[in-house]
C-alpha positions in Angstrom: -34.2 69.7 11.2 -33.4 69.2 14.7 -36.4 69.1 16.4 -37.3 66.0 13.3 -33.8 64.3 14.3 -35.3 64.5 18.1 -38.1 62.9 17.2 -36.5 59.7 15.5 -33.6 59.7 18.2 -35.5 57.1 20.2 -36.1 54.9 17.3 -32.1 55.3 16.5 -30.8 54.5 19.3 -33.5 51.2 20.2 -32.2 50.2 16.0 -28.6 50.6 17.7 -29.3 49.0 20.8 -31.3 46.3 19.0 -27.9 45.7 16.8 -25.2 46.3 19.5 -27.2 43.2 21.4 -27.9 40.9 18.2 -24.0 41.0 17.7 -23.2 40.6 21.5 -25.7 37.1 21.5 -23.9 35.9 18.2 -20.5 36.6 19.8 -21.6 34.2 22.5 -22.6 31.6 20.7 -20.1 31.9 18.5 -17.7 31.4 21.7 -19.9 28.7 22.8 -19.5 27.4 19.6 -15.9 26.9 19.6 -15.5 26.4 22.8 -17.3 23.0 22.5 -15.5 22.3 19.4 -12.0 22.7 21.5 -13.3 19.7 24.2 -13.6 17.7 21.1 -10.6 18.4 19.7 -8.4 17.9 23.0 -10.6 14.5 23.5 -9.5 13.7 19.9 -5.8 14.5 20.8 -6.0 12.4 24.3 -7.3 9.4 22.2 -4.8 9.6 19.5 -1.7 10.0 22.4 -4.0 6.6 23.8 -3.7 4.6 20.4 -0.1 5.7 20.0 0.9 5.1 23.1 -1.0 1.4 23.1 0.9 0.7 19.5 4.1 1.0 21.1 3.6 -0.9 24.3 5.8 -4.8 23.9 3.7 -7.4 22.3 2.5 -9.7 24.4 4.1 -13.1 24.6 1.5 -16.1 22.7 2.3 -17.7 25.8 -0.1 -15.1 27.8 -3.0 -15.7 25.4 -2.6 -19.5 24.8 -1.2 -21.0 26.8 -2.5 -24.6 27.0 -2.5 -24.5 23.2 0.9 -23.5 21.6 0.0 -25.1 18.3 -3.0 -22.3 17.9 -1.0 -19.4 17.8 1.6 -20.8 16.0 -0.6 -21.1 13.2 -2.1 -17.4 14.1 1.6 -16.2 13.9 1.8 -18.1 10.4 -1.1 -17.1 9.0 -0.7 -13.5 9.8 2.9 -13.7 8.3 1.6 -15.3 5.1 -1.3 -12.9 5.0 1.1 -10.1 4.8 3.6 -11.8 2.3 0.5 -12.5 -0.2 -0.5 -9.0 0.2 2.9 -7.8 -1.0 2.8 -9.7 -3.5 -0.4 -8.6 -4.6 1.1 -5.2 -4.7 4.2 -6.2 -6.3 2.4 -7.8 -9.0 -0.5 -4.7 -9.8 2.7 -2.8 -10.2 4.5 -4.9 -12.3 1.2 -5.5 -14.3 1.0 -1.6 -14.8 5.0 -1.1 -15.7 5.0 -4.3 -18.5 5.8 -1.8 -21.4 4.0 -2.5 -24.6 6.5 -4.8 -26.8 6.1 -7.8 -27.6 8.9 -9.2 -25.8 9.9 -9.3 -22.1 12.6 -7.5 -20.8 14.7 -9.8 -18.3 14.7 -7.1 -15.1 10.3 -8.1 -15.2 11.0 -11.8 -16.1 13.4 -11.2 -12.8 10.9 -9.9 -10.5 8.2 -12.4 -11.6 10.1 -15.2 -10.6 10.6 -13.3 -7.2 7.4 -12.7 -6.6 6.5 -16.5 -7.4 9.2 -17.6 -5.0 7.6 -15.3 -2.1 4.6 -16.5 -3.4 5.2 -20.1 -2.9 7.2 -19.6 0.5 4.0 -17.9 1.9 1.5 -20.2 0.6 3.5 -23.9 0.7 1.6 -24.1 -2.6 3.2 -25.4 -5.8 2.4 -22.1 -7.9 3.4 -24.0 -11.3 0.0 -24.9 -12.2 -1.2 -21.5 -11.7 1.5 -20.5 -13.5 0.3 -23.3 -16.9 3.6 -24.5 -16.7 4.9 -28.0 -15.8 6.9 -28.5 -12.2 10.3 -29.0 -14.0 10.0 -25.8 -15.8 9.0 -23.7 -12.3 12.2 -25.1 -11.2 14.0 -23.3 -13.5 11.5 -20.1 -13.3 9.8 -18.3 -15.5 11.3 -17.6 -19.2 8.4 -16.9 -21.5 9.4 -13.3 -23.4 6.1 -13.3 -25.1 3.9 -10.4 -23.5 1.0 -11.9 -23.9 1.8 -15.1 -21.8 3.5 -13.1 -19.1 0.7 -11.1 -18.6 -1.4 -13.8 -18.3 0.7 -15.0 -15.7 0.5 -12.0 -13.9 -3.1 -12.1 -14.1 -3.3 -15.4 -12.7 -1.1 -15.4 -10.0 -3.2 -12.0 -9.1 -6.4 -14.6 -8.7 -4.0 -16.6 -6.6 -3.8 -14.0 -4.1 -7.4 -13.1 -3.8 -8.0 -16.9 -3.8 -5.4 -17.5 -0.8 -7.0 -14.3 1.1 -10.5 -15.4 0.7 -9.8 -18.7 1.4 -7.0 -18.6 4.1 -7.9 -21.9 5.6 -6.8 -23.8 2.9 -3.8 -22.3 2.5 -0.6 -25.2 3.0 1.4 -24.8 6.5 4.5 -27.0 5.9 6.6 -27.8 9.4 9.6 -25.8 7.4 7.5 -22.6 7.2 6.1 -22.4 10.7 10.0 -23.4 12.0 10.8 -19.9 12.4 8.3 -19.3 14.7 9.7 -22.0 17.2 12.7 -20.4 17.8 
């Protein structure tokens, strides 16, 4: 038995040797492996530190960028401000759109925040929202009181087409003296 065990010793040990070397190769390119994947990662942290870092740097004055043309960016400024005041109210109205219960009548609190939203509406667009609305320019004045669910839906609905109207078509979207006076100042 031992002289047959002498025989396949060479065989053995070139099987172990074979093995002990496979593994040694795949521990370096595992460590290769993940020693590349740590530059990336550390370039990946030093560029997010970057952006942060540029997000909290002052905003440069308009009168850096233009200034032989004040009246450019104050229309910028505006338009970015209303942008974000009809995206709001985009999301103010999908979620009032998905809380109407399922009554037939209106509860005041949603009548409440309709007419909000109209008013922040109107303020960011310097558009008369009554006519979206299907109701005449007196009653806007006095906001929205329809109860029936129905109707206020469709209101909803509509003054949801508003907004992708305004943000698809931003040039035509009113700026009134009074709206672009905060910017002056």
């Amino acid at each position: 038995m031992e002289e047959t065990l002498l025989a396949y010793f060479p065989a053995i040990l070139a099987v172990v040797l074979a093995v002990a070397l496979r593994l040694l190769r795949s521990r370096k390119e595992v460590s290769g492996q993940i020693a590349a994947l740590q530059k990336k990662v550390a370039a990946l942290e030093q560029r997010t530190l970057e952006l942060e870092r540029a997000q909290k740097r002052p905003p440069i004055p308009d009168t850096a960028i233009f200034p032989e043309d004040r009246e450019l960016t104050l229309r910028l400024q505006v338009f970015a401000q209303g942008q974000r005041e009809l995206d709001r109210a985009f999301d103010r109205l999908n979620a009032l759109k998905a809380e109407l219960p399922f009554d037939n009548t209106v509860a005041e609190k949603y009548i409440a925040e309709l007419n909000s939203i109209v008013t922040s509406l109107e303020r960011a667009s310097g558009w008369d929202l009554s006519r979206w609305l299907g109701i005449s320019s007196q009653e806007g004045q006095v906001g929205i009181q329809s109860r029936d669910r129905n109707m206020f839906r469709l209101r909803i609905l509509s003054l949801l087409a508003f907004c992708t109207y305004q943000s698809y078509h931003p040039q035509l979207r009113a700026i009134s003296p009074t709206r672009a006076s905060w910017l002056i100042h």
